[in-house]
MDTraj code that builds the backbone (N, CA, C; nanometers):
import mdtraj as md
import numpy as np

residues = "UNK UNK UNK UNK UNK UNK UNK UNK UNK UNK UNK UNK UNK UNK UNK UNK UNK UNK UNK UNK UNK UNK UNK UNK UNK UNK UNK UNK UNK UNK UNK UNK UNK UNK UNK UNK UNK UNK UNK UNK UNK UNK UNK UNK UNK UNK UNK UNK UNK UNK UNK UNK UNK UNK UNK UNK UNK UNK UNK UNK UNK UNK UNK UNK UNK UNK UNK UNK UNK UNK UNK UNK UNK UNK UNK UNK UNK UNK UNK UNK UNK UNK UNK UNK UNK UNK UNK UNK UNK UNK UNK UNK UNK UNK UNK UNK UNK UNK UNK UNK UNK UNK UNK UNK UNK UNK UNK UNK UNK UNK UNK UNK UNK UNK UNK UNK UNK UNK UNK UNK UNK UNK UNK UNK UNK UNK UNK UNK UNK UNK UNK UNK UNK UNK UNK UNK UNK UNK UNK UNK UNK UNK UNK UNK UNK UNK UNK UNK UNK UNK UNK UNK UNK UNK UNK UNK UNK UNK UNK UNK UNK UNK UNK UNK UNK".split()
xyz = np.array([
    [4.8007, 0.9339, 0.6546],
    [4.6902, 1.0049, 0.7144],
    [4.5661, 0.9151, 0.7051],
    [4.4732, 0.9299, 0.7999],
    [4.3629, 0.8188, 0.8139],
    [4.2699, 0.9038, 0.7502],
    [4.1873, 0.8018, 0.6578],
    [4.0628, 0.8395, 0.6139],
    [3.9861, 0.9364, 0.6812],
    [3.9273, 0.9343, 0.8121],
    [3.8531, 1.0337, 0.8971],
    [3.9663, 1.1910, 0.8666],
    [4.0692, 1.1628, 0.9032],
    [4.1750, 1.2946, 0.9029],
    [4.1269, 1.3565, 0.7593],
    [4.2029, 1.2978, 0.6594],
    [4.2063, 1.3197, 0.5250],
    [4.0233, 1.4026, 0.4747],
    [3.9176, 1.3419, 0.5294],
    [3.7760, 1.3939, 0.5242],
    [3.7777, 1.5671, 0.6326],
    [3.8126, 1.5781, 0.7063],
    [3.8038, 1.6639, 0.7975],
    [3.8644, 1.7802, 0.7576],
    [4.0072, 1.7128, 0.7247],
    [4.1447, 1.8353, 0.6651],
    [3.9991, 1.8953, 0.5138],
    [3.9783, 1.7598, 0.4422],
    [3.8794, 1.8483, 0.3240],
    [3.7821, 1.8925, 0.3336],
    [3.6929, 1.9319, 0.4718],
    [3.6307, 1.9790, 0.4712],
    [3.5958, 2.1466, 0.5084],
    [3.7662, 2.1513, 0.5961],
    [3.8120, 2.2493, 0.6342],
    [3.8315, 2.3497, 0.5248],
    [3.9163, 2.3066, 0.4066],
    [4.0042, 2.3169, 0.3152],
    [3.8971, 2.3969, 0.2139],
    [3.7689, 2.3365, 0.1946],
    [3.6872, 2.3814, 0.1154],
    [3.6241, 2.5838, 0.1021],
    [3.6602, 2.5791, -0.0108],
    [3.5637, 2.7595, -0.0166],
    [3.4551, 2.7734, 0.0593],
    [3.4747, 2.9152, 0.1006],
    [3.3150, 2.9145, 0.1934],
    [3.2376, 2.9508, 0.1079],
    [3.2528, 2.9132, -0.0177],
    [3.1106, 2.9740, -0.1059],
    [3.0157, 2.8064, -0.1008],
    [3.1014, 2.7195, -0.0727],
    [3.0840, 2.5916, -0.0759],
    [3.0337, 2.5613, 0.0437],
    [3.0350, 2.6315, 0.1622],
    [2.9776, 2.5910, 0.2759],
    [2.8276, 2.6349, 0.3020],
    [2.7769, 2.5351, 0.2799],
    [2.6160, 2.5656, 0.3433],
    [2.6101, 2.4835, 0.4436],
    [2.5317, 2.5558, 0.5072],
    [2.4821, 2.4999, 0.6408],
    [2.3403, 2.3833, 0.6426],
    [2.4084, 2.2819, 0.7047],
    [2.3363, 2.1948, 0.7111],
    [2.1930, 2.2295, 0.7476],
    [2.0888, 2.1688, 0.6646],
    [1.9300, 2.1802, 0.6822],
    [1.8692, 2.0821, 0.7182],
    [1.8105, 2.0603, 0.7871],
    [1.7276, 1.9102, 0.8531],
    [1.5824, 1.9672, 0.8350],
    [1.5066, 1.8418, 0.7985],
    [1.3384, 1.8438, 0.7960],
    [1.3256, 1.7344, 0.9276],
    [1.2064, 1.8340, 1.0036],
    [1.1592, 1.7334, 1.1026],
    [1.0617, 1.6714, 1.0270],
    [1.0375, 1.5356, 1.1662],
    [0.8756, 1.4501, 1.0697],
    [0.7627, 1.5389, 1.0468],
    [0.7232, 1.6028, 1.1033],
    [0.6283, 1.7143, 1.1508],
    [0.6467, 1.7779, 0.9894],
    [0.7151, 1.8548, 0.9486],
    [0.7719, 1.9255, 0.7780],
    [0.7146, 1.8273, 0.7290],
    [0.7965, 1.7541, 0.7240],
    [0.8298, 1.6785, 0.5749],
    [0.7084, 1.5503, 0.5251],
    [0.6073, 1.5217, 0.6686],
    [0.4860, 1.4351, 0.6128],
    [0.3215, 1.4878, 0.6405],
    [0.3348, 1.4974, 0.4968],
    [0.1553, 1.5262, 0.5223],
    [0.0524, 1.4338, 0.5405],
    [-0.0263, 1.4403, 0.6472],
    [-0.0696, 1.3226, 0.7370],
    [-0.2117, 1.2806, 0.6390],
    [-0.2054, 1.2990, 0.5327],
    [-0.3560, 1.2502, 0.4459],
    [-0.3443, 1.2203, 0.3239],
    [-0.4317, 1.0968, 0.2997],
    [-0.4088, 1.0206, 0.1701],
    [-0.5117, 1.1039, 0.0413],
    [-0.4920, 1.1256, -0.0298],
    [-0.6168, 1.1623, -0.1862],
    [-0.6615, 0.9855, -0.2151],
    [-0.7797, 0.9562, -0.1775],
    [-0.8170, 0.8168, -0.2064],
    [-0.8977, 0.8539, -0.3326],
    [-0.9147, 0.7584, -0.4364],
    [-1.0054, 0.6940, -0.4940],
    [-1.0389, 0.5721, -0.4996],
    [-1.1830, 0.5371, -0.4893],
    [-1.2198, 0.3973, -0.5097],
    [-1.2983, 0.4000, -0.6498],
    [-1.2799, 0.3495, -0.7262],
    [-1.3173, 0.3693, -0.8868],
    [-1.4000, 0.1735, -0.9279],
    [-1.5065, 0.1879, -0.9656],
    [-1.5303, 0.0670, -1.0304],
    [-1.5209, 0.0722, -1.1444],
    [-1.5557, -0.0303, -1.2830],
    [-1.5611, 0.0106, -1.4191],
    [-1.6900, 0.1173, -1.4980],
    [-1.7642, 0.1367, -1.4086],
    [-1.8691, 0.2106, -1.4333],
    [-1.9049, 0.3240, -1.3432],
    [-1.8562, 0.3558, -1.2898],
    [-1.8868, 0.4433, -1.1419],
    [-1.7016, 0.4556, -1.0311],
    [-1.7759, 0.5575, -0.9784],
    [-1.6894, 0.6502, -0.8648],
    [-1.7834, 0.5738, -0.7199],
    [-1.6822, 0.5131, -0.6677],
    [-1.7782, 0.4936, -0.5087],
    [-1.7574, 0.5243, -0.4155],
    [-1.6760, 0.5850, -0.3934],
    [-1.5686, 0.7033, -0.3081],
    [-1.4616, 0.7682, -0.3344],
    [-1.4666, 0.8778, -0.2580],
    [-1.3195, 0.9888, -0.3969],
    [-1.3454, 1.1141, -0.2457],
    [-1.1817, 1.1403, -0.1632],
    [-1.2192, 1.1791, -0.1154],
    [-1.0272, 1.2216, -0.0422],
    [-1.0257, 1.3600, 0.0060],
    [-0.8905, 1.3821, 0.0623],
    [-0.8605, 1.3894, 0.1719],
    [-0.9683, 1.3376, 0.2457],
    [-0.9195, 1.4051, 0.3959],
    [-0.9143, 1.2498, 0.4403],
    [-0.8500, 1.1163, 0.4055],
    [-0.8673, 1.0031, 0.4255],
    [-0.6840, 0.9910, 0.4958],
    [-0.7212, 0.8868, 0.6565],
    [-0.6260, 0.8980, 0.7409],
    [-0.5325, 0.7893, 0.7060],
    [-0.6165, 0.6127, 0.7144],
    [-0.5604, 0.5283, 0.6311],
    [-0.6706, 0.4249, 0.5997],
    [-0.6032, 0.3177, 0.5022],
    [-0.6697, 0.2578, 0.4357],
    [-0.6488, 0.1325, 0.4419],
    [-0.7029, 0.0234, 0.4961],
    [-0.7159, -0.0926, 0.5478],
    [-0.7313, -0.2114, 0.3962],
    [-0.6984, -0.2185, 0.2742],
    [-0.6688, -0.3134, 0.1688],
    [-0.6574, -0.4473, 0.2079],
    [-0.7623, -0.5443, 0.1538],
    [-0.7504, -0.6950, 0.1244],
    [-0.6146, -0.7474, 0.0168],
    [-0.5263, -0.7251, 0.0492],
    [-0.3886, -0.7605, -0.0684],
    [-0.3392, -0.8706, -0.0904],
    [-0.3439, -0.9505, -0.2129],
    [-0.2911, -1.1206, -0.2308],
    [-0.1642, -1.1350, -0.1611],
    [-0.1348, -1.0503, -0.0973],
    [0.0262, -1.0463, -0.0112],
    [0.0034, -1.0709, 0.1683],
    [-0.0927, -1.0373, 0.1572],
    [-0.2059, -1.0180, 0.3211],
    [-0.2514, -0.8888, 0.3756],
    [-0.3104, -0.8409, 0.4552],
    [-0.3995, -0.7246, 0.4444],
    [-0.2795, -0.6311, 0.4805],
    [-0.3384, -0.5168, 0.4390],
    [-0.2281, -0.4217, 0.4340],
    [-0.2558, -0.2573, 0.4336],
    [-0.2187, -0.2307, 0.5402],
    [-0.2549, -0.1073, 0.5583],
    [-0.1988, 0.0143, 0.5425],
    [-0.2803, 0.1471, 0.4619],
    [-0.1600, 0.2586, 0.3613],
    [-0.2042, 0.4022, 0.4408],
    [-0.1004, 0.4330, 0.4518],
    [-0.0677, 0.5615, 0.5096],
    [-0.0377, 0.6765, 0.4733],
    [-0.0393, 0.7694, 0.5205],
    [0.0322, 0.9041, 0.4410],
    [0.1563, 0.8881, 0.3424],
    [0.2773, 0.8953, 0.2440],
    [0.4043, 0.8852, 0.2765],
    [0.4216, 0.7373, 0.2316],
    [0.3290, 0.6651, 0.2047],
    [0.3609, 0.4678, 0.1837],
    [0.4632, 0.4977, 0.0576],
    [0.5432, 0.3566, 0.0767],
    [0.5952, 0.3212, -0.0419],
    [0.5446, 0.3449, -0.1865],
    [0.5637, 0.3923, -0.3144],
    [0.4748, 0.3919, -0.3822],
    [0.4930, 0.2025, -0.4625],
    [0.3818, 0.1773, -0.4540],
    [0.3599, 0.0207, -0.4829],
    [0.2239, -0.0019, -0.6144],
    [0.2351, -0.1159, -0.6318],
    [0.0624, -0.1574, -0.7094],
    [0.0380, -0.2853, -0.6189],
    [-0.0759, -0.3384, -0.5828],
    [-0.0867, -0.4779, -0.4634],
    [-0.2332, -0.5196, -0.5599],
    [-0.2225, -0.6210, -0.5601],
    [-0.3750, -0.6765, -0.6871],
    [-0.4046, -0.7396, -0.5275],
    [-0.5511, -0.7049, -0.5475],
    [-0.6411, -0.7153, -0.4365],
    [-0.7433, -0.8883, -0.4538],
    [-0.7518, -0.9166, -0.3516],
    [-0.8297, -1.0598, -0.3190],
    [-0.9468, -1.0034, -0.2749],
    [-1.0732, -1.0899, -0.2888],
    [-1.1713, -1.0720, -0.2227],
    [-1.1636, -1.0607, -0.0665],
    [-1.2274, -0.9201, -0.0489],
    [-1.2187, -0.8849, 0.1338],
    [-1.2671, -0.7315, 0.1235],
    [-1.2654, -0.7385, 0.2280],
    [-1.2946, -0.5884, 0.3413],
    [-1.2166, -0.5364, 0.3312],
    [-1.2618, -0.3337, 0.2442],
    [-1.1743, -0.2486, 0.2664],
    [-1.2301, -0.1156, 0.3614],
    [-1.1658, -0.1015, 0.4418],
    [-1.1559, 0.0094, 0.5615],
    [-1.0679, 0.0664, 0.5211],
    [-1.1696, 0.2251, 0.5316],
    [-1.1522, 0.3610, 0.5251],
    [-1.1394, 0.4305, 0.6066],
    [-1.0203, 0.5217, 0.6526],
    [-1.0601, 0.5689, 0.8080],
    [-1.0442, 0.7232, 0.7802],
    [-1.1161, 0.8058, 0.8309],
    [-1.1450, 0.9662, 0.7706],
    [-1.0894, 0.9941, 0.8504],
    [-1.0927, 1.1474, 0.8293],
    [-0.9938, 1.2265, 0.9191],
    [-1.0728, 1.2547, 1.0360],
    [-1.1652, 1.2816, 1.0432],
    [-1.2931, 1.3349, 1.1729],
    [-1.2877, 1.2029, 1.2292],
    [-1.2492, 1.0450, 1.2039],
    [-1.2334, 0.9435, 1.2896],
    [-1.3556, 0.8429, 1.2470],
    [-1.4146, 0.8717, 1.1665],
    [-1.5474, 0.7908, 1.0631],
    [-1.4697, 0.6973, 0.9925],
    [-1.5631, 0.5674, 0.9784],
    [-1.4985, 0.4980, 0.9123],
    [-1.5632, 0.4681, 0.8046],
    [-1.5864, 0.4537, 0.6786],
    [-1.6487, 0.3414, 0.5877],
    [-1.5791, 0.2223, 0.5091],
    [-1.6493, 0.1230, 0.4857],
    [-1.5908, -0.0612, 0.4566],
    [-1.6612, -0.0895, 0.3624],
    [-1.6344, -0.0988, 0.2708],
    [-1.6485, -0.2003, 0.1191],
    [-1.6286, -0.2974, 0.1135],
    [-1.7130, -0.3874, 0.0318],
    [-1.6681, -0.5471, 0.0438],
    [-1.6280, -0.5227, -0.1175],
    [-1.4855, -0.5836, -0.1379],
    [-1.4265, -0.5727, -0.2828],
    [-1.3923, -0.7178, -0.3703],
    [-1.4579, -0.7383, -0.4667],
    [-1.4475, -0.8752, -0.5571],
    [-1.3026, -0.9277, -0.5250],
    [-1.2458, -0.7566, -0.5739],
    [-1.0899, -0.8188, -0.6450],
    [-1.0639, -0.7058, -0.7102],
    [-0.9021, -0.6467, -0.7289],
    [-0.9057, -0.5622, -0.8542],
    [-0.7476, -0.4845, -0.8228],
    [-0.6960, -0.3859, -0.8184],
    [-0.5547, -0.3267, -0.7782],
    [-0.5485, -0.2027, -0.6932],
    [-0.4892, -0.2091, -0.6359],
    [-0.4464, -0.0602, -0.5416],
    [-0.3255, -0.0051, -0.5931],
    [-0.3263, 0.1014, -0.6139],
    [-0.1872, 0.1407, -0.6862],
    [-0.1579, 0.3280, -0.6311],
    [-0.0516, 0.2902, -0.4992],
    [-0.0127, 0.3476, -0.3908],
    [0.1207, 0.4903, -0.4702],
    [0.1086, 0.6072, -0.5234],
    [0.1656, 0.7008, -0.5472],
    [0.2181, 0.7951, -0.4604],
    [0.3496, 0.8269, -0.5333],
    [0.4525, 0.9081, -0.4427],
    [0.3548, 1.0289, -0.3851],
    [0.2641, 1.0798, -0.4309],
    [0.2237, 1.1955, -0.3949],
    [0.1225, 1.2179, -0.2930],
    [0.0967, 1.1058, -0.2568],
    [-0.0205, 1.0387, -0.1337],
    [-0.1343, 1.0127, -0.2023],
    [-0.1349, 0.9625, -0.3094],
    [-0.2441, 0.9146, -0.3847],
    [-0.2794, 0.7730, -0.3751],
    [-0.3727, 0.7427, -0.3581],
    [-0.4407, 0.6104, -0.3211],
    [-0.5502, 0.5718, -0.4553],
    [-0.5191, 0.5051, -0.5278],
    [-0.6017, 0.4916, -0.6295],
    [-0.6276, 0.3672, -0.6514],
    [-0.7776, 0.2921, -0.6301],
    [-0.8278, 0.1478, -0.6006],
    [-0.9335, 0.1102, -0.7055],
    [-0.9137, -0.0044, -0.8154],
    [-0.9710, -0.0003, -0.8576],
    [-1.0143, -0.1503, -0.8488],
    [-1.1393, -0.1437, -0.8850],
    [-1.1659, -0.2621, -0.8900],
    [-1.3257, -0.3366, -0.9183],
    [-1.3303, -0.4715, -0.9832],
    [-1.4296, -0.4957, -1.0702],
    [-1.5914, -0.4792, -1.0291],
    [-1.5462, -0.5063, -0.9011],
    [-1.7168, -0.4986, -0.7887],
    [-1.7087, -0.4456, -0.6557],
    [-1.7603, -0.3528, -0.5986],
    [-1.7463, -0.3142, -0.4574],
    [-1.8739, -0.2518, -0.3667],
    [-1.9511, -0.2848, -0.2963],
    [-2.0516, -0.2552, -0.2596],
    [-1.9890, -0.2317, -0.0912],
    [-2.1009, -0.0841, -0.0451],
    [-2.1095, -0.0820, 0.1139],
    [-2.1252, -0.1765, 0.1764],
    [-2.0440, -0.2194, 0.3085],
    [-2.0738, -0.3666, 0.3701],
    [-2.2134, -0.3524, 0.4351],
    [-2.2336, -0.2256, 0.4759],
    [-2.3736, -0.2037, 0.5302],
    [-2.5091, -0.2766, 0.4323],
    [-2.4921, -0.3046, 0.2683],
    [-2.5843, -0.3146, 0.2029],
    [-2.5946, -0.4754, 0.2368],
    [-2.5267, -0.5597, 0.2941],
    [-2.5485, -0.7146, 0.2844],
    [-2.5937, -0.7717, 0.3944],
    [-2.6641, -0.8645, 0.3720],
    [-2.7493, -0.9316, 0.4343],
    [-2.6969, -1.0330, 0.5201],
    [-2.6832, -1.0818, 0.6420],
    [-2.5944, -1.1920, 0.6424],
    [-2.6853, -1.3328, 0.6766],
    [-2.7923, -1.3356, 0.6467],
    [-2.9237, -1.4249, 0.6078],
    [-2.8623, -1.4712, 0.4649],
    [-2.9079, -1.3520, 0.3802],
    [-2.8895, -1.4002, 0.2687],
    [-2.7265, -1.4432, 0.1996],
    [-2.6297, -1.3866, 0.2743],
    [-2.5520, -1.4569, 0.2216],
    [-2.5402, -1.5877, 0.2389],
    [-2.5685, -1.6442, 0.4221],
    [-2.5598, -1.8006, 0.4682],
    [-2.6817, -1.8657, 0.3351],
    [-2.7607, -1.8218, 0.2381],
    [-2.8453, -1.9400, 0.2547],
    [-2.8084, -1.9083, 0.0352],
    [-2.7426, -1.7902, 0.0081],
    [-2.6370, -1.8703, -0.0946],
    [-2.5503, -1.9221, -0.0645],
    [-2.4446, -1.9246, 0.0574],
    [-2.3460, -1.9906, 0.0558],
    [-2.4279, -2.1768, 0.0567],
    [-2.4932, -2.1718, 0.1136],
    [-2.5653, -2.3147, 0.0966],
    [-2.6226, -2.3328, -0.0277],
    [-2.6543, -2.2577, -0.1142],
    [-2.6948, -2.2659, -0.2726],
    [-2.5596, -2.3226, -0.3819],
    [-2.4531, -2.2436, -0.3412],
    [-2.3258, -2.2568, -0.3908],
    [-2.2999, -2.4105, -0.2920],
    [-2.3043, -2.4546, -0.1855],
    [-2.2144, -2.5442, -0.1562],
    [-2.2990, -2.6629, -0.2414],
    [-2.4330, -2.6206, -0.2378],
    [-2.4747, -2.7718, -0.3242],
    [-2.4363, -2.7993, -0.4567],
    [-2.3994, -2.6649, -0.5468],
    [-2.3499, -2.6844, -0.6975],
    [-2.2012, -2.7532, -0.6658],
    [-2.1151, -2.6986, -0.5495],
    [-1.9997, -2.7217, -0.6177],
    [-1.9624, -2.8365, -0.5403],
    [-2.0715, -2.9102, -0.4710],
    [-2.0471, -3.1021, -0.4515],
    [-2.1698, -3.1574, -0.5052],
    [-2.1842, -3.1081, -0.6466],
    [-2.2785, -3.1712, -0.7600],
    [-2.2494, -3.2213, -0.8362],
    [-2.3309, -3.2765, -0.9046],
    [-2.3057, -3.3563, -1.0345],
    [-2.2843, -3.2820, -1.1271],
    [-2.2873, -3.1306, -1.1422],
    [-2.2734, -3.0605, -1.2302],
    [-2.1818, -3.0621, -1.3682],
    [-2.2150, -2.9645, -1.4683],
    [-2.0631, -2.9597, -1.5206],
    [-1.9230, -2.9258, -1.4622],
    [-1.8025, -2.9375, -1.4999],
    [-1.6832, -2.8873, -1.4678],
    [-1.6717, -2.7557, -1.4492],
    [-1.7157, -2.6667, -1.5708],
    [-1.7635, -2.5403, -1.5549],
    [-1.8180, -2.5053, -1.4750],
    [-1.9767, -2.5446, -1.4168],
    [-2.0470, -2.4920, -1.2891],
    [-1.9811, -2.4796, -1.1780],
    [-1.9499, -2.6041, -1.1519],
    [-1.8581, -2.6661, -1.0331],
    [-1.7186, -2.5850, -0.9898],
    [-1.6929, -2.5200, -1.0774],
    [-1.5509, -2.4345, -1.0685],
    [-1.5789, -2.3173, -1.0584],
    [-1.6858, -2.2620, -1.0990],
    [-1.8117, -2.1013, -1.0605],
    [-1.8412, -2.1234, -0.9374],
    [-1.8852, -2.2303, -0.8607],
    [-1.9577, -2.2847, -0.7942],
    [-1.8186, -2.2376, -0.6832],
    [-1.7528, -2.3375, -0.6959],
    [-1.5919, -2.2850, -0.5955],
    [-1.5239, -2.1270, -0.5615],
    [-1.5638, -2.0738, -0.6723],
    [-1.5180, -1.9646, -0.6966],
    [-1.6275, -1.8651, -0.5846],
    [-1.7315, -1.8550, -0.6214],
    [-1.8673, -1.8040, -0.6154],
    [-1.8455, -1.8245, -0.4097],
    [-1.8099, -1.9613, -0.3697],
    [-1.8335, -2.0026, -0.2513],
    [-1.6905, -1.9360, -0.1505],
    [-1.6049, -1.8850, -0.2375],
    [-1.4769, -1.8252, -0.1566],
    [-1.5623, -1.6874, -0.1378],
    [-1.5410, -1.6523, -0.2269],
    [-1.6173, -1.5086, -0.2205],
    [-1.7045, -1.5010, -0.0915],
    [-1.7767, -1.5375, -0.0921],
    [-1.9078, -1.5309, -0.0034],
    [-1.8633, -1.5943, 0.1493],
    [-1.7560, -1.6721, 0.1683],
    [-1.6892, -1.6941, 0.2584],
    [-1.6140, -1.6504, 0.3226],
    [-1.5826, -1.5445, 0.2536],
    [-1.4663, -1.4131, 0.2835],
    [-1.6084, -1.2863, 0.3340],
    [-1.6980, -1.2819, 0.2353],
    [-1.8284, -1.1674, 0.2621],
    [-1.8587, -1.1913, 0.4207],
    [-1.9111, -1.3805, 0.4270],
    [-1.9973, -1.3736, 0.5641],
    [-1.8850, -1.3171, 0.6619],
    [-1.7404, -1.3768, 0.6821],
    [-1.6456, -1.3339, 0.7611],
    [-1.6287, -1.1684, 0.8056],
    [-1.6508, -1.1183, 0.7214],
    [-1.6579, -0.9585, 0.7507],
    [-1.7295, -0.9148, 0.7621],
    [-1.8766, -0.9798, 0.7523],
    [-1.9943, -0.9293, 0.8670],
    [-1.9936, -0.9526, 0.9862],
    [-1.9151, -1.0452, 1.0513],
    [-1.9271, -1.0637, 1.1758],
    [-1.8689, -0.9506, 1.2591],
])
top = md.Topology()
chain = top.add_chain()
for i, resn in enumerate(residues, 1):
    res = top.add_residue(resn, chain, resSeq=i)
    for name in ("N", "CA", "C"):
        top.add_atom(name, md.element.get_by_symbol(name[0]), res)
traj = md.Trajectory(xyz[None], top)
């Protein structure tokens, strides 16, 4: 008797106390279309909010965007632009140092991280004329130390001016 037969004959075969009827969830059931975000610094709350659609993350993996339902993951974040997209269709964007996103089964979005300011608060004057402050330390005579702040200091702000444009 062939496998398929042998499955069929046992399914027949089985008690009807044993027969339930197959249940299907449509997509519609089974996903709730909104994230619970937090954005948390070490001193402060800078957004905390449930009616959030998705979330646009700077991730050392490449940018990455979280949804209702995501995988649950942790992604350690690079300096960049994070986009927020609300449910009414509003958006707000943080510019973030660096720090972790850590993506929960329950649609929880929880972002933390060391520095994060509104992109609305920056200047893009003043960033071009530190990024020229920083480019002179870090092709200086400086110490090793400066010079490696100096590098550091000049990614950052290279990634900032980029997401003002």
């Amino acid at each position: 008797m062939s496998s398929i037969r042998f499955a069929r004959a046992a399914l027949r075969a089985r008690p009807a106390a044993f027969r339930v009827p197959v249940q299907r969830r449509t997509y519609a059931e089974a996903v709730s279309d909104k994230l619970k975000l937090s954005l948390a610094l070490p001193h402060q709350t800078i957004y905390k909010s449930a009616d959030v659609v998705q979330v646009n993350i700077p991730a050392e993996t490449g940018e990455m965007g979280v949804l209702a339902n995501h995988v649950p993951s942790i992604e350690q974040l690079k300096p960049g632009l994070l986009e927020i997209i609300e449910e009414n269709g509003g958006t707000k964007q943080f510019f973030l140092s660096g720090g972790f996103a850590v993506v929960q089964p329950d649609n929880q979005l929880s972002i933390n991280a060391v520095e994060g300011f509104p992109l609305e608060d920056f200047s893009a004057d003043a960033v071009r004329a530190q990024i020229a402050e920083a480019q002179k330390i870090a092709s200086g005579s400086g110490s090793e130390q400066d010079i490696a702040e100096a590098k550091i200091e000049l990614e950052v702000l290279e990634t900032l001016q980029a997401s003002l444009k």
